[in-house]
C-alpha positions in Angstrom: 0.0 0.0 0.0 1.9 3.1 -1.2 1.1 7.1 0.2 -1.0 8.0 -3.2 -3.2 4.5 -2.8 -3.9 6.2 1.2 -4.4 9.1 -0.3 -6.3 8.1 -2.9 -8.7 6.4 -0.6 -9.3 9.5 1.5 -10.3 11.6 -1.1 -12.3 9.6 -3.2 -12.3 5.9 -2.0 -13.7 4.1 -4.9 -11.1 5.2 -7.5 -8.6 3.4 -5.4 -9.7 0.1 -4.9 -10.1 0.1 -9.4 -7.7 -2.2 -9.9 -9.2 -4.7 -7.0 -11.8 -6.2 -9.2 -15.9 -5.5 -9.7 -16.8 -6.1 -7.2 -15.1 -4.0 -4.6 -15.2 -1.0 -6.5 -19.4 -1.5 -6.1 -18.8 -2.4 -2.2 -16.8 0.9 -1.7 -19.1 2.9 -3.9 -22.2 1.8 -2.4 -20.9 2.9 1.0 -19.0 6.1 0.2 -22.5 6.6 -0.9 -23.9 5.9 2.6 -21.5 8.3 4.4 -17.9 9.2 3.6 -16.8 7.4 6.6 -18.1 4.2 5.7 -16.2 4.2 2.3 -12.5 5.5 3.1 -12.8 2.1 5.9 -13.6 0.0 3.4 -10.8 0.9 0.6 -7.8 0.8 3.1 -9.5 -2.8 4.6 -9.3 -4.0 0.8 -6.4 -2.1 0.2 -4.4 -3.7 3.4 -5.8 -7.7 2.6 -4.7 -7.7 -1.1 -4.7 -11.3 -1.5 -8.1 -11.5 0.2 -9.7 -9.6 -2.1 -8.0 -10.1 -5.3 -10.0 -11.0 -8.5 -8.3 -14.6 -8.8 -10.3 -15.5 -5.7 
């Protein structure tokens, strides 16, 4: 997880979980949609369990 991936997911979380697959992108913009809170917890969860959440799996 680099500093512009963080940053990325503080400003606008969806755009940094893109490369993660479908599925998270949805799952991050559904709740950045729900509050901004919500959102910027989930990108750096699925940013931080890269393997967990990869598209292969």
């Amino acid at each position: 997880m680099t500093f512009f991936r963080v940053l990325l997911s503080i400003v606008f979380p969806p755009l940094a979980v893109i490369d993660q697959g479908c599925g998270s992108v949805l799952i991050v913009f559904i709740l950045t949609l729900c509050g901004w809170v919500p959102g910027v917890i989930a990108a750096l969860v699925i940013l931080n369990n890269p393997e967990r959440w990869s598209r292969g799996t």
